[in-house]
Kinemage of the C-alpha trace (Angstrom):
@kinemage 1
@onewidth
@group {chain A} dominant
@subgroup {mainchain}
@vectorlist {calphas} color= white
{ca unk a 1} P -68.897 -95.642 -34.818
{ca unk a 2} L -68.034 -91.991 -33.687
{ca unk a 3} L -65.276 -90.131 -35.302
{ca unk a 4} L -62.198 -89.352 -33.893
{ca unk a 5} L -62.407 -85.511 -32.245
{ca unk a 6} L -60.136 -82.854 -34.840
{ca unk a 7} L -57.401 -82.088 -33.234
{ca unk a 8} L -56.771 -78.408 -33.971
{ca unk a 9} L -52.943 -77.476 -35.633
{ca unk a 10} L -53.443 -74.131 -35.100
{ca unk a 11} L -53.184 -74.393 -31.320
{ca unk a 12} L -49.368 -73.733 -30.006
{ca unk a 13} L -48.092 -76.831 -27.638
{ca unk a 14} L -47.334 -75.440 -23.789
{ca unk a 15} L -43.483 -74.447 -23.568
{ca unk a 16} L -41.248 -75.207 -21.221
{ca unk a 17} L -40.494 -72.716 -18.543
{ca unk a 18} L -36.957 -72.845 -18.895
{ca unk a 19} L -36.936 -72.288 -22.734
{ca unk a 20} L -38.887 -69.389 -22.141
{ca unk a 21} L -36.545 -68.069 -19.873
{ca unk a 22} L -33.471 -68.539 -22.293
{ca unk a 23} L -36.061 -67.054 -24.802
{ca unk a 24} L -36.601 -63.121 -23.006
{ca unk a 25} L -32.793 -63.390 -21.910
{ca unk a 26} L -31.828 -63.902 -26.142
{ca unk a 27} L -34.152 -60.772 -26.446
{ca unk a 28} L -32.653 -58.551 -24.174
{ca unk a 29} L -28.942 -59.746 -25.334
{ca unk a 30} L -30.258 -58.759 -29.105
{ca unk a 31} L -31.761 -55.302 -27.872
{ca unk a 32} L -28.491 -54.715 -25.621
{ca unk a 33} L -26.250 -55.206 -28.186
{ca unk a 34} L -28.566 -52.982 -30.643
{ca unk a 35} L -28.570 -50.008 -28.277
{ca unk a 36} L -24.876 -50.195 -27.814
{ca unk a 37} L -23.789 -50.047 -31.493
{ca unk a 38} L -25.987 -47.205 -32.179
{ca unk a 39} L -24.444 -45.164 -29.069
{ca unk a 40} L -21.052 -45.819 -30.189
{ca unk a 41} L -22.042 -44.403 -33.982
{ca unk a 42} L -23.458 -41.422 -32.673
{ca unk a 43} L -21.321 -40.762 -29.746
{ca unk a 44} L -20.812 -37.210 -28.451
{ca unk a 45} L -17.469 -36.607 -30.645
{ca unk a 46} L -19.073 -37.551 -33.844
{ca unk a 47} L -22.833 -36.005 -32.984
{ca unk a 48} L -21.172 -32.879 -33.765
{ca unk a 49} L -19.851 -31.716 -36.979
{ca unk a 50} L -16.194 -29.836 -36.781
{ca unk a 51} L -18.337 -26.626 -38.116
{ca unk a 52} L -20.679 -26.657 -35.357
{ca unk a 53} L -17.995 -26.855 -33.131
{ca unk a 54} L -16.149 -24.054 -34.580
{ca unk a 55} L -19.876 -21.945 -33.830
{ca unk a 56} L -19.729 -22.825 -30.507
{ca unk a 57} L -18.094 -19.659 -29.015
{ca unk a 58} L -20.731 -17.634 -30.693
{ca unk a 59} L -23.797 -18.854 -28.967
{ca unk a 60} L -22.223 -17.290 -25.966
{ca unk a 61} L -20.370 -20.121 -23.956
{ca unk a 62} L -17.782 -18.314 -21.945
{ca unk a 63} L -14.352 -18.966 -22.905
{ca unk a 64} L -11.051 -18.735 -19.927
{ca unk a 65} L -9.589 -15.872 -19.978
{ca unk a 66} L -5.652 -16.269 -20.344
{ca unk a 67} L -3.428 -13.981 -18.449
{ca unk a 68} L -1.955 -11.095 -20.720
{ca unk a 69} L 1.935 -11.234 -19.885
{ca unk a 70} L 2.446 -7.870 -21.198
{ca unk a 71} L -0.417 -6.443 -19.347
{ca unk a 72} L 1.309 -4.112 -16.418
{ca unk a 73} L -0.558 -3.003 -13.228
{ca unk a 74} L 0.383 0.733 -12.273
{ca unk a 75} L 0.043 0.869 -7.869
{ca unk a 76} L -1.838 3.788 -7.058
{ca unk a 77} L 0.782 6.599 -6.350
{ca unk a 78} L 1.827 7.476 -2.489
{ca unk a 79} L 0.871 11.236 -1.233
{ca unk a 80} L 2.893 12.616 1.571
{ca unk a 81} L 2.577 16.211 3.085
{ca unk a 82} L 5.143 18.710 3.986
{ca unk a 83} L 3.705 21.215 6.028
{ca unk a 84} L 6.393 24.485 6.083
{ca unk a 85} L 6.270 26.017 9.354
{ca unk a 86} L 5.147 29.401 9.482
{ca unk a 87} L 4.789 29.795 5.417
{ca unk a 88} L 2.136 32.268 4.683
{ca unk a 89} L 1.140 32.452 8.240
{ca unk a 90} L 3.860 34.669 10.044
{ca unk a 91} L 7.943 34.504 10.623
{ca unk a 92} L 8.498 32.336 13.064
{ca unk a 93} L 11.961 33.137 14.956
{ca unk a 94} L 13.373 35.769 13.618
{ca unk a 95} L 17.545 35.885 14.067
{ca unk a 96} L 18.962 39.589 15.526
{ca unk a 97} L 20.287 39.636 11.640
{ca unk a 98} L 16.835 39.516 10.310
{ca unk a 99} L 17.173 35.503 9.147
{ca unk a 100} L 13.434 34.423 9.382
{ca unk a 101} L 12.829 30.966 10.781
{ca unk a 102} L 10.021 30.707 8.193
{ca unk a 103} L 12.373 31.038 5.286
{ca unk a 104} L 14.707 29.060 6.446
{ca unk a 105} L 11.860 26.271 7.137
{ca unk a 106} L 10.461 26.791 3.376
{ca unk a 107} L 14.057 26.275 1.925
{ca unk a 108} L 14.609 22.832 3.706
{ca unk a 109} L 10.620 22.013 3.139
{ca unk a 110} L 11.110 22.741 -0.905
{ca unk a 111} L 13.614 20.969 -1.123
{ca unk a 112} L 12.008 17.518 0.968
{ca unk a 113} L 9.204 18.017 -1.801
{ca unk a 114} L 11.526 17.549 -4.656
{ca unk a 115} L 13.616 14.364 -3.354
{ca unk a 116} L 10.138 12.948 -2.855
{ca unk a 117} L 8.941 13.439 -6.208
{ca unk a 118} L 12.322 12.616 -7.741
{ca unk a 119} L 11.953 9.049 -6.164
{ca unk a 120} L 8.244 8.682 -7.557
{ca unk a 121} L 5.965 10.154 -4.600
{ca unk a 122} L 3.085 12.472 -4.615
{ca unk a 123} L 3.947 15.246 -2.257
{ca unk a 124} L 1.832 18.136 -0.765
{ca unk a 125} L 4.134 21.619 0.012
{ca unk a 126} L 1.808 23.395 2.471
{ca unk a 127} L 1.412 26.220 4.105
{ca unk a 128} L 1.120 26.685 8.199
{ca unk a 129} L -2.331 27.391 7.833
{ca unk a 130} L -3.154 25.383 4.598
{ca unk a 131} L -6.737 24.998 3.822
{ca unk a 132} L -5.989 21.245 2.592
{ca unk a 133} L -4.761 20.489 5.951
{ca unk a 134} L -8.955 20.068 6.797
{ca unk a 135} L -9.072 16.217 6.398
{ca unk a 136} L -5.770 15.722 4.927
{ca unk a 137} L -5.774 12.463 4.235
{ca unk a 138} L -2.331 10.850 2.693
{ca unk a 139} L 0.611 8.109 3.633
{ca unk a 140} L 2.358 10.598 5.710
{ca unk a 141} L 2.475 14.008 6.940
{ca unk a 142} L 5.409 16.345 8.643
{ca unk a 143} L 5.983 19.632 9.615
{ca unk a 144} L 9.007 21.201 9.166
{ca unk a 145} L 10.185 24.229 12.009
{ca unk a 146} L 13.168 24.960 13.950
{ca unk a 147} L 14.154 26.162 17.227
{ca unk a 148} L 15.015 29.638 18.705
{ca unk a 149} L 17.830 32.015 17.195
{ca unk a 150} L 18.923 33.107 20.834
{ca unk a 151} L 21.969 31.348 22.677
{ca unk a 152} L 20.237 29.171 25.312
{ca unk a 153} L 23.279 27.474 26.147
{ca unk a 154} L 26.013 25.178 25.091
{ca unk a 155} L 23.754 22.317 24.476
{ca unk a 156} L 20.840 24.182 22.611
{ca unk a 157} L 21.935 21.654 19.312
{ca unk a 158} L 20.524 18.988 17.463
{ca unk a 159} L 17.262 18.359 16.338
{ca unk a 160} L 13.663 16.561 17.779
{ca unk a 161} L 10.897 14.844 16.634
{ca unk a 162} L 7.482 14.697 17.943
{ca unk a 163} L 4.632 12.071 17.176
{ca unk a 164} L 0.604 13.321 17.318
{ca unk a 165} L -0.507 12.436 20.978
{ca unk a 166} L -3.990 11.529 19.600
{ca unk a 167} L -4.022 9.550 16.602
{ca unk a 168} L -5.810 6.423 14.993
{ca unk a 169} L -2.385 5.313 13.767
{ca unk a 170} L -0.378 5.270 17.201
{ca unk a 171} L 1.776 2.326 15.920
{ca unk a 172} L 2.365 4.217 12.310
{ca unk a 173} L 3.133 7.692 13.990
{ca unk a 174} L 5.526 6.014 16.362
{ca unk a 175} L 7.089 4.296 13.350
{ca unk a 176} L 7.151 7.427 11.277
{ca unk a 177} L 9.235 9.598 14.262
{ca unk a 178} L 11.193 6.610 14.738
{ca unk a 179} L 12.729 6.573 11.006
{ca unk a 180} L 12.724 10.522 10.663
{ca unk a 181} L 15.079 10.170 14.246
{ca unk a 182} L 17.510 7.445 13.093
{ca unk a 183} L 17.921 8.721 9.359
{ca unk a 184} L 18.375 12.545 10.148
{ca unk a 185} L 20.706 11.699 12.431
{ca unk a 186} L 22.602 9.170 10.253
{ca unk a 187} L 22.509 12.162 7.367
{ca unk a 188} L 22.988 15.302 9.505
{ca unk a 189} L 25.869 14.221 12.492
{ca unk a 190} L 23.201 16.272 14.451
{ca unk a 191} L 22.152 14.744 17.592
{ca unk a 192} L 18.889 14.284 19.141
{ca unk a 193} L 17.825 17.255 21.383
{ca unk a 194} L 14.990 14.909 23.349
{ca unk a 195} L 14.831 17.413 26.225
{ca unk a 196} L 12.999 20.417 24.879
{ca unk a 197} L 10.258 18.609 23.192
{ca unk a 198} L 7.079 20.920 23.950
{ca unk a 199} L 3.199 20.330 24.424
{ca unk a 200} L 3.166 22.731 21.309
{ca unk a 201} L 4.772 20.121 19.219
{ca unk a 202} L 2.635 17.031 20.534
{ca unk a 203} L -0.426 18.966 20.360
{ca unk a 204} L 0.486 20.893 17.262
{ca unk a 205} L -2.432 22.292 15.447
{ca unk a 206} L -2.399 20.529 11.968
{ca unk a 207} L -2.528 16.970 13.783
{ca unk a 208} L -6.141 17.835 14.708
{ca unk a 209} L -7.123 18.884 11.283
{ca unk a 210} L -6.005 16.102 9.018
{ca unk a 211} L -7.902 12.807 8.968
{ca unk a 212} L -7.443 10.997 12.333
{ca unk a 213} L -5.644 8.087 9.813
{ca unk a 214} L -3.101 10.114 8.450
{ca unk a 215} L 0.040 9.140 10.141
{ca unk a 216} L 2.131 12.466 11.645
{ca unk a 217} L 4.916 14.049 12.618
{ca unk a 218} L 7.007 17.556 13.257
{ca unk a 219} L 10.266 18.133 13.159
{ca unk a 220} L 12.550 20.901 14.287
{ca unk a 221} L 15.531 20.608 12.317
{ca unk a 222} L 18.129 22.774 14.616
{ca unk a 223} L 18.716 25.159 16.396
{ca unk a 224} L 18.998 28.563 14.451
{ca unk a 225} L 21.871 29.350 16.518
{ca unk a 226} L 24.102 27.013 17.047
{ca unk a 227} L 22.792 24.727 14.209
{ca unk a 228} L 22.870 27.252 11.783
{ca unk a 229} L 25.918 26.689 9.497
{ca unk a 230} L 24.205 23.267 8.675
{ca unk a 231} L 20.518 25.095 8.118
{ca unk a 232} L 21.188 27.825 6.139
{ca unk a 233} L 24.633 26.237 4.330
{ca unk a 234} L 23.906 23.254 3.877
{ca unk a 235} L 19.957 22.587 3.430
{ca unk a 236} L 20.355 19.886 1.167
{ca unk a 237} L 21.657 17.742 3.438
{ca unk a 238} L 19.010 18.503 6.273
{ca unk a 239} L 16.098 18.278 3.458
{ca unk a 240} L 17.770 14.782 2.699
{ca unk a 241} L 17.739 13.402 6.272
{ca unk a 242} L 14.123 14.105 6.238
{ca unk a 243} L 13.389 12.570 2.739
{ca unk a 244} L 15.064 8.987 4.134
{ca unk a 245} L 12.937 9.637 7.026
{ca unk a 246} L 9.892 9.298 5.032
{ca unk a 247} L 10.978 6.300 2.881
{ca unk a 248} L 12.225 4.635 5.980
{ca unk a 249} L 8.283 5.029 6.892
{ca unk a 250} L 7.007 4.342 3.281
{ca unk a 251} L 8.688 1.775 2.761
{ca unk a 252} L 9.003 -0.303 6.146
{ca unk a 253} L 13.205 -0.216 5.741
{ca unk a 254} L 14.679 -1.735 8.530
{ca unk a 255} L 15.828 0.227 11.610
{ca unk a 256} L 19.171 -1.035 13.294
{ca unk a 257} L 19.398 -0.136 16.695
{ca unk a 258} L 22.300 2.543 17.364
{ca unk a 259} L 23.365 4.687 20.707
{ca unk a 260} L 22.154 7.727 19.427
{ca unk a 261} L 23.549 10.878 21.760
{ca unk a 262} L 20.552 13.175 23.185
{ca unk a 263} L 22.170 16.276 23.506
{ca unk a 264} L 25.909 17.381 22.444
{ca unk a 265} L 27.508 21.073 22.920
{ca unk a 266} L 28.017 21.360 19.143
{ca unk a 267} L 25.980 19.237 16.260
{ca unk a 268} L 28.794 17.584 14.297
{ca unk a 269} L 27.556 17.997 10.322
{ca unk a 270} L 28.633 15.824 7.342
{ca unk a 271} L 30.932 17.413 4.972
């Protein structure tokens, strides 16, 4: 009789597919859940101990930087020139009585220097002839002169202003003899003497020697005889008229239009 075959125990039974399936899902579950509960222990915000975050700023990581409130910020100062007509050059006109156009001229010019200053400006007194005139390079510049000591006639009054025919800053210059008109004439009474504006003034000498963006101007303040009361008697108003002309310029004050005369048989001063 032959014996029955061993069966061997050892040997696993075949599983079903399913089961196995539910099997490797369990597994990943398990390892899922695993993975998670170690990230949340050592998340970012505990990985770190409070003293290695207080180190952080010295291994270099760059911090904002926070606006100082008290911290001020000081504009770079404005520079204007006042060129003196005739200073240190020669006399100008020179009155039957001996009164020197150039001394009158450095009176009024002095005087434009310190109302500048006084209101914060950098200003420049130079000569006719200066040697800083070569490239001259500020906000502003204008020339102070006036006109003859001899009786023309009953409308040699009032003042005029002239622009640099060749400039970089057309629109500037134009601005610049557009304030010095409308405040010296607001200041002085004087009136605007349009018709005896020369090629000397347009094509005066310093506007080709100072940078081509300088802005520029000359004025003649009067005429030394029939203007002369108001020149030589009362300078500080003329140097004043001149002074708002420049901050009119500097700093872009509004201009309201006004019927300005052109000529006038006698200026009319301020007291």
């Amino acid at each position: 009789m032959e014996k029955p075959e061993s069966t061997n125990k050892s040997q696993n039974p075949p599983r079903d597919p399913i089961l196995e399936t539910f099997y490797i899902l369990r597994q990943v579950v398990i390892v899922a859940v695993i993975l998670a509960t170690i990230y949340t222990a050592w998340s970012p915000s505990t990985l770190f101990s409070n003293n290695f975050n207080d180190q952080l700023p010295s291994i270099n990581f760059q911090k904002p930087i926070k606006p100082n409130p008290k911290m001020t910020f000081t504009p770079l100062p404005r520079r204007v020139g006042i060129v003196s007509g005739h200073w240190g050059n020669d006399s100008g006109a020179v009155c039957p009585d001996g009164l020197k156009e150039a001394d009158v001229n450095l009176t009024i010019a002095t005087l434009v220097q310190k109302k500048l200053a006084e209101r914060g400006i950098q200003t420049d007194l130079l000569k006719e002839k200066d040697k800083r005139l070569a490239g001259y390079y500020a906000s502003a510049l204008v020339s102070i002169h006036n006109d003859s000591c001899n009786y023309v006639n009953d409308v040699a009054t009032g003042f005029k202003v002239a622009a640099a025919l060749a400039n970089e800053q057309p629109e500037k210059s134009a601005r610049l003899t557009t304030c010095l008109n409308d405040r010296y004439a607001k200041d002085t009474g004087l009136s605007r003497h349009v018709m005896s504006i020369t090629k000397d003034m347009t094509s005066y000498h310093a506007f080709d020697e100072i940078s081509p963006e300088t802005p520029a101007a000359i004025i003649e303040t009067g005429f030394l005889n029939l203007d002369r009361q108001i020149l030589t008697q009362k300078p500080d108003i003329v140097a004043q008229g001149i002074a708002d002309g420049v901050l009119c310029f500097l700093n872009y004050e509004s201009i309201e239009p006004t019927a300005v005369a052109t000529h006038a048989v006698q200026g009319t001063p301020k007291p």
